[in-house]
Structure formats: structure tokens, C-alpha cells
Backbone as CSV, one residue per row, in Angstrom:
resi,resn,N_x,N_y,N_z,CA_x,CA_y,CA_z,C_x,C_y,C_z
1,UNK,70.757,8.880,2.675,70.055,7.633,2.410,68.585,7.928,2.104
2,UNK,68.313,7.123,0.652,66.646,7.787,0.779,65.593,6.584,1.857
3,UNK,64.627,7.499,2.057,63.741,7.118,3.279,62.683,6.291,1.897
4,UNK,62.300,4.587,2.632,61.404,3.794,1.174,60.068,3.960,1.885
5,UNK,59.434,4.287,1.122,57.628,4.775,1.021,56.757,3.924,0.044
6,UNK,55.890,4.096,0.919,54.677,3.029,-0.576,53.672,3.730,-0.126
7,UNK,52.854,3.319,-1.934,51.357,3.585,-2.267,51.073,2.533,-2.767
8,UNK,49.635,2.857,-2.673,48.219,2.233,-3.548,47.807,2.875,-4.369
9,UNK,47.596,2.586,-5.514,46.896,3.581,-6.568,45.370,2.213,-6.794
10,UNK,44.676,2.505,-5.859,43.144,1.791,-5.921,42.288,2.750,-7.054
11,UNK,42.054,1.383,-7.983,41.241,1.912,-9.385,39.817,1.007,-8.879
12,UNK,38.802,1.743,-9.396,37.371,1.531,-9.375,36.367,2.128,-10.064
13,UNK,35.741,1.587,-11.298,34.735,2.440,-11.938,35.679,3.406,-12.962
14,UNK,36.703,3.374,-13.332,37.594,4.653,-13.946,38.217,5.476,-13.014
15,UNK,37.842,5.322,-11.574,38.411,6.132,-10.896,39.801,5.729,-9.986
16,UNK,40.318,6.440,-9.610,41.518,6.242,-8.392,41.300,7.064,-7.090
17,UNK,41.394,6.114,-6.095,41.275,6.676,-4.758,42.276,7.683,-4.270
18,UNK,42.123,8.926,-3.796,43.279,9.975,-3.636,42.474,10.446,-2.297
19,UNK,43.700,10.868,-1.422,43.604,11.282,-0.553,44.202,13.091,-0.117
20,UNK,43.288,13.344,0.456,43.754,15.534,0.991,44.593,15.159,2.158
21,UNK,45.354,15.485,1.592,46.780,15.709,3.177,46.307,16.521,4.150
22,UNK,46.634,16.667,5.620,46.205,17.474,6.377,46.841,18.998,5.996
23,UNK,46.200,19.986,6.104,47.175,21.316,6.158,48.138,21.163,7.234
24,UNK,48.034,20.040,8.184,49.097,20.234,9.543,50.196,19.252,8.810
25,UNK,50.396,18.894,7.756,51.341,17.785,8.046,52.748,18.451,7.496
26,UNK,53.710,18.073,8.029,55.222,18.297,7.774,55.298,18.448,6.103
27,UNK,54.824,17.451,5.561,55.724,17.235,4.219,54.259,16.842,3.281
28,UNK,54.595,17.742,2.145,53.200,18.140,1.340,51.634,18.374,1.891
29,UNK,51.931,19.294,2.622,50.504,19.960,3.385,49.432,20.448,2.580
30,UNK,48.363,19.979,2.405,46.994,20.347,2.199,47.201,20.098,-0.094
31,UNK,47.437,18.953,0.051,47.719,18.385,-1.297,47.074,16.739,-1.122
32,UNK,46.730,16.729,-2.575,46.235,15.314,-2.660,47.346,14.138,-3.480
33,UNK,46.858,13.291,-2.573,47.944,12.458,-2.473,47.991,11.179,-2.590
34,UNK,48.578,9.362,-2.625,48.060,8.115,-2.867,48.289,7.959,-1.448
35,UNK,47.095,6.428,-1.230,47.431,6.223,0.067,48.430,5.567,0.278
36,UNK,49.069,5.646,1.617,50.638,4.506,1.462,51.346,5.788,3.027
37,UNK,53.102,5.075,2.918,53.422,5.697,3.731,54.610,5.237,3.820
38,UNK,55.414,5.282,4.885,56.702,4.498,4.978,57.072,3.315,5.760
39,UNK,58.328,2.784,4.866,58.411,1.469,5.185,59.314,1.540,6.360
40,UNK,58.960,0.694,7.475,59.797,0.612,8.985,60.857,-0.355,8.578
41,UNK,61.892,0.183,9.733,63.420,-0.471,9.357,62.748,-2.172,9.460
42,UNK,63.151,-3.035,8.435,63.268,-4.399,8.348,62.062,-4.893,7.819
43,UNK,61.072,-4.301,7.647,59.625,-4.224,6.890,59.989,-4.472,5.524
44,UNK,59.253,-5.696,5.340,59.208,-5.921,3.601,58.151,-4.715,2.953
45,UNK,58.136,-4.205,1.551,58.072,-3.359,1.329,56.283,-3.647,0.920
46,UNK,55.700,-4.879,0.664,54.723,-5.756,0.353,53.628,-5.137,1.901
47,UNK,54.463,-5.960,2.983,53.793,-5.467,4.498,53.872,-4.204,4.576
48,UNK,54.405,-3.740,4.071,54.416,-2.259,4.504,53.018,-1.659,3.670
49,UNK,53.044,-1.673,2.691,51.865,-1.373,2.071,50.305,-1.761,2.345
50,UNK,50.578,-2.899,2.734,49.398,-4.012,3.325,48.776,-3.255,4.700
51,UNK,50.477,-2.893,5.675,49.715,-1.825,7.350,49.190,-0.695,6.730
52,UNK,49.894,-0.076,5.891,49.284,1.586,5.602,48.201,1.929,5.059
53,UNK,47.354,0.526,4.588,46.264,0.874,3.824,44.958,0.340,4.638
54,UNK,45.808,-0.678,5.217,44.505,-1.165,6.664,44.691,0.305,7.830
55,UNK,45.881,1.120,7.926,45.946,1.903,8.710,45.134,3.072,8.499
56,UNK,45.105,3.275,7.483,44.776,4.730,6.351,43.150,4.230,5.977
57,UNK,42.910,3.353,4.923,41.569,3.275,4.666,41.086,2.408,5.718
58,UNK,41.611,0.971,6.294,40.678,0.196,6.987,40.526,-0.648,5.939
59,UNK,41.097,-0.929,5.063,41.169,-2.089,3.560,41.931,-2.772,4.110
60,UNK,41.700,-4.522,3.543,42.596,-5.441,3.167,43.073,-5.491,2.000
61,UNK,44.576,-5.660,2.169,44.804,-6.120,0.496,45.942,-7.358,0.694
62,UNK,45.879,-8.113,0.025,47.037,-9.248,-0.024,48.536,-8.634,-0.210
63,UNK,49.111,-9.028,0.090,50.774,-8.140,0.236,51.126,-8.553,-1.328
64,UNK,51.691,-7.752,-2.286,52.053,-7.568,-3.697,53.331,-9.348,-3.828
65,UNK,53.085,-9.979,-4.538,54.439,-10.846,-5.239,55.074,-10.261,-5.931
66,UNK,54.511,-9.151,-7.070,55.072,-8.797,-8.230,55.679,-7.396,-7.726
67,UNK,56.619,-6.296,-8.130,57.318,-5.618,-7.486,56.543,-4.466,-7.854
68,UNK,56.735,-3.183,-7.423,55.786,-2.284,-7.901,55.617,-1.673,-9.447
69,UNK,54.035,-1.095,-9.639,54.253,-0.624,-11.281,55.286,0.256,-11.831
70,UNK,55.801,0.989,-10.807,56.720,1.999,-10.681,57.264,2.510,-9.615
71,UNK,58.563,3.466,-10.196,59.166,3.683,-8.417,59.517,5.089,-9.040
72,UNK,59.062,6.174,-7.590,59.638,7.609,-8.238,60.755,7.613,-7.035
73,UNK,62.173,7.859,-7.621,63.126,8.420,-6.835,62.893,10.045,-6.593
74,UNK,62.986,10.728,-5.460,63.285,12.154,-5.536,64.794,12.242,-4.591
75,UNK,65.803,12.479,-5.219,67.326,12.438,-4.529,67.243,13.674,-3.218
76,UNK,66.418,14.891,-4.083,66.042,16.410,-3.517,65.495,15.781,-2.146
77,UNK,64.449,15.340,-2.008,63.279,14.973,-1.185,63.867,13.545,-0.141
78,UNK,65.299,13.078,-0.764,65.701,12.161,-0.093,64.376,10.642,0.010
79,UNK,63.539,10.532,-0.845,62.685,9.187,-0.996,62.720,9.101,-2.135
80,UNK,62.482,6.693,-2.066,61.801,6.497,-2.891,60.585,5.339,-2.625
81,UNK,59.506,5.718,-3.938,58.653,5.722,-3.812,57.674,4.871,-4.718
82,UNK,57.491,3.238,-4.018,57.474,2.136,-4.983,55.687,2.283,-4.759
83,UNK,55.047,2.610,-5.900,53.286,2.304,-6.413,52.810,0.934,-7.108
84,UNK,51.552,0.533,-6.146,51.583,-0.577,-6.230,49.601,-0.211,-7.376
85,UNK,49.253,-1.132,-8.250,47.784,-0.661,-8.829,47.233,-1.851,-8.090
86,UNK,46.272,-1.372,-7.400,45.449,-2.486,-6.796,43.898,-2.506,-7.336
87,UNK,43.368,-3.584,-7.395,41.946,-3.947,-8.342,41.413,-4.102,-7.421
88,UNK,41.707,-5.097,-6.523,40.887,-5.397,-5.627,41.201,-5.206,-4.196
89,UNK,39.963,-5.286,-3.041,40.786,-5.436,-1.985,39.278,-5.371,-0.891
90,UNK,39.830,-6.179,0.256,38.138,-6.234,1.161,38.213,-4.995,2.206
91,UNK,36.654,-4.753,1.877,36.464,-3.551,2.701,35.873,-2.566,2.089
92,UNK,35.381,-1.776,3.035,35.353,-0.012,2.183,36.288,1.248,2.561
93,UNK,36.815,1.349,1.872,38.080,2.263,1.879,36.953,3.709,2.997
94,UNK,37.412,3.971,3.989,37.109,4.974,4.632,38.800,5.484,5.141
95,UNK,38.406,7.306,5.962,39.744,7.761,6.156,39.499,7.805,7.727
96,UNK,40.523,6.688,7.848,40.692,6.147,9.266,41.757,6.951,10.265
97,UNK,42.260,7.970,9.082,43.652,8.813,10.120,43.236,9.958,9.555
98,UNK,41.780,10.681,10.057,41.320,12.094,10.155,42.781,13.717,10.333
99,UNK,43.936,12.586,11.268,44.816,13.852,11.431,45.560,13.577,10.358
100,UNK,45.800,12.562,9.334,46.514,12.948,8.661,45.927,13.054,7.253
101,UNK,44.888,12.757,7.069,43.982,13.152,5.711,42.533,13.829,5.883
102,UNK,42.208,15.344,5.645,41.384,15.741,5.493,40.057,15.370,4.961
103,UNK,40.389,14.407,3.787,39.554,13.878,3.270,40.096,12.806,2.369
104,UNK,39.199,11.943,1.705,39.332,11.183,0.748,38.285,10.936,-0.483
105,UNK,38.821,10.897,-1.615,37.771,10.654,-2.838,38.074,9.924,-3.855
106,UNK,37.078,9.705,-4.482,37.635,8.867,-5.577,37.065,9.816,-7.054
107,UNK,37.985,9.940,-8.150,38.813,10.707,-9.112,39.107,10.081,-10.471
108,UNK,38.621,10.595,-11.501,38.901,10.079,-12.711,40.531,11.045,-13.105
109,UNK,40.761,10.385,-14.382,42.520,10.838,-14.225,41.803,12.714,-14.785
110,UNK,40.903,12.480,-15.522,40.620,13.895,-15.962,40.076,15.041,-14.866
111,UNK,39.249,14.311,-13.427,39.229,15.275,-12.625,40.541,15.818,-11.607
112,UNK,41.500,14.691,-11.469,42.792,14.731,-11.258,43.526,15.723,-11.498
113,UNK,43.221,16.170,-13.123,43.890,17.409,-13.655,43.971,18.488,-12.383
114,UNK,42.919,18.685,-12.173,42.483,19.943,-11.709,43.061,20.334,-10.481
115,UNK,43.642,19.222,-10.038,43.558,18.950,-8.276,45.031,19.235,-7.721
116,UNK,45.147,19.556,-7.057,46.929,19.936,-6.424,47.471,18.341,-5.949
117,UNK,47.997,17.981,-6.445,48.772,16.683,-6.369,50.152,16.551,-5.917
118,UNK,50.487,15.434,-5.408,51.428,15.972,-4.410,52.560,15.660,-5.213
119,UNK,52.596,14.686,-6.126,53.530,14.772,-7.245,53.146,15.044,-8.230
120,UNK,53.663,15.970,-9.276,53.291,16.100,-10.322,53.238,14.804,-11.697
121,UNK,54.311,13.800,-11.275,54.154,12.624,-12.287,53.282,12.211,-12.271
122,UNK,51.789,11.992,-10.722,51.115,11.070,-10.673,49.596,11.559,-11.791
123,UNK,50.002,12.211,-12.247,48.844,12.624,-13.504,48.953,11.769,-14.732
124,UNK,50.487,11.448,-15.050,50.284,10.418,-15.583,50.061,8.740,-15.203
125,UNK,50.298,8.718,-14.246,50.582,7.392,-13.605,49.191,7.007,-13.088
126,UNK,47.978,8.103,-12.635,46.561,7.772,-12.632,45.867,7.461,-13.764
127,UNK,46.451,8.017,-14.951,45.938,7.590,-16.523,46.248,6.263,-16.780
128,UNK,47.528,5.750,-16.541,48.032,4.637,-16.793,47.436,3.397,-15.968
129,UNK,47.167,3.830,-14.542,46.459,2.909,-13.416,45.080,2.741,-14.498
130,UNK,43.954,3.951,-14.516,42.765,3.437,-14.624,42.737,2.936,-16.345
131,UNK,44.113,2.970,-17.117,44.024,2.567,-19.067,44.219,0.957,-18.568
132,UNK,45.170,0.459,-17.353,45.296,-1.399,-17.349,44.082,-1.918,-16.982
133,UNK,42.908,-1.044,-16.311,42.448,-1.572,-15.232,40.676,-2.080,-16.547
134,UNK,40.989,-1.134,-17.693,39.961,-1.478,-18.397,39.529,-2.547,-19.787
């Protein structure tokens, strides 16, 4: 059964907010990554996104109506993985779970290139976030 996960792909200025995984963590260690996480048994997939980003940055965001921009299945990896593009949202995104993100920054899709990402699709999918957002 795959395990359901969500992100935020927060655009600002051309950029997207990405987060450094801890080197301690189980699953994609010391890689940058969207914020988000997984959805608890009976959790709409909307709330779920809404705790992980007040959990993770300390942001509000209104829970999504519309379904996500995209969903990456990995069958291998047993998840999937619905991305939500968010414009707005109250607060200032700080990294509120030190053990599980080293750091956080914000990233144009071209400095992105450069960066160890924890999926390789999301190189395109940060181009595509910050091409709606302009």
C-alpha cells in the first residue's frame, strides 16, 4: 500500500522554498527537499498539508479546495506524493523542526539545478511552480 505524503512548493520573488533534510533522517538524508510530510490515517489530504507546514515552517495556509498541481507515484519507494503551489500564506516561513531540516532557503529553479534534490522530477516542477506564479 503506498504511504500518502504532501508538499508545498511556496513561490516568492522567482523563488521556491526548499528545505536540507537532516543527515540523520531515515529516508533521503542530507538532500533538499519540499516542505510537507505524511498524511495520518483518516486525515484529509488538504489538513494534512495545512499541520506540516505550520509544523515545519510555522506558516498558515488555508487547506487547498482544488486537488494538487501534481502527484508523483514511486511504486519502488511505496509513496504517493500530492504538491500543492502555494502564493500565499501568513507568517514567516522559519525551520521549526531543526531535527529534521538542517536548513531552509529560498531558490530560483536555476539555482535548484545545482542542488541534490530529493526527487529528481522536482527540477522541473520548481520551473513550472515559479513560470504560473509570474
Amino acid at each position: 500500500m503506498l504511504r500518502l505524503q504532501v508538499a508545498g512548493m511556496l513561490v516568492r520573488d522567482g523563488k521556491v522554498l526548499l528545505c536540507l533534510r537532516s543527515a540523520t533522517r531515515r529516508s533521503f538524508p542530507g538532500v533538499w527537499d519540499l516542505p510537507g510530510g505524511h498524511v495520518e490515517p483518516g486525515e484529509r489530504q488538504g489538513a494534512a498539508l495545512r499541520r506540516e507546514l505550520a509544523e515545519e515552517l510555522g506558516i498558515e495556509v488555508p487547506e487547498p479546495r482544488e486537488p494538487p498541481l501534481t502527484r508523483i507515484v514511486d511504486e519502488t519507494l511505496e509513496f504517493s506524493l500530492g504538491l500543492w503551489l502555494l502564493r500565499a500564506w501568513e507568517g514567516i516561513p522559519a525551520n521549526r523542526c531543526p531535527e529534521e531540516h538542517a536548513a531552509i532557503g529560498w531558490f530560483t529553479p536555476d539555482e535548484a539545478e545545482a542542488l541534490a534534490l530529493a526527487l529528481p522530477g522536482y527540477r522541473g516542477l520548481l520551473r513550472q511552480a515559479v513560470a504560473q506564479c509570474h
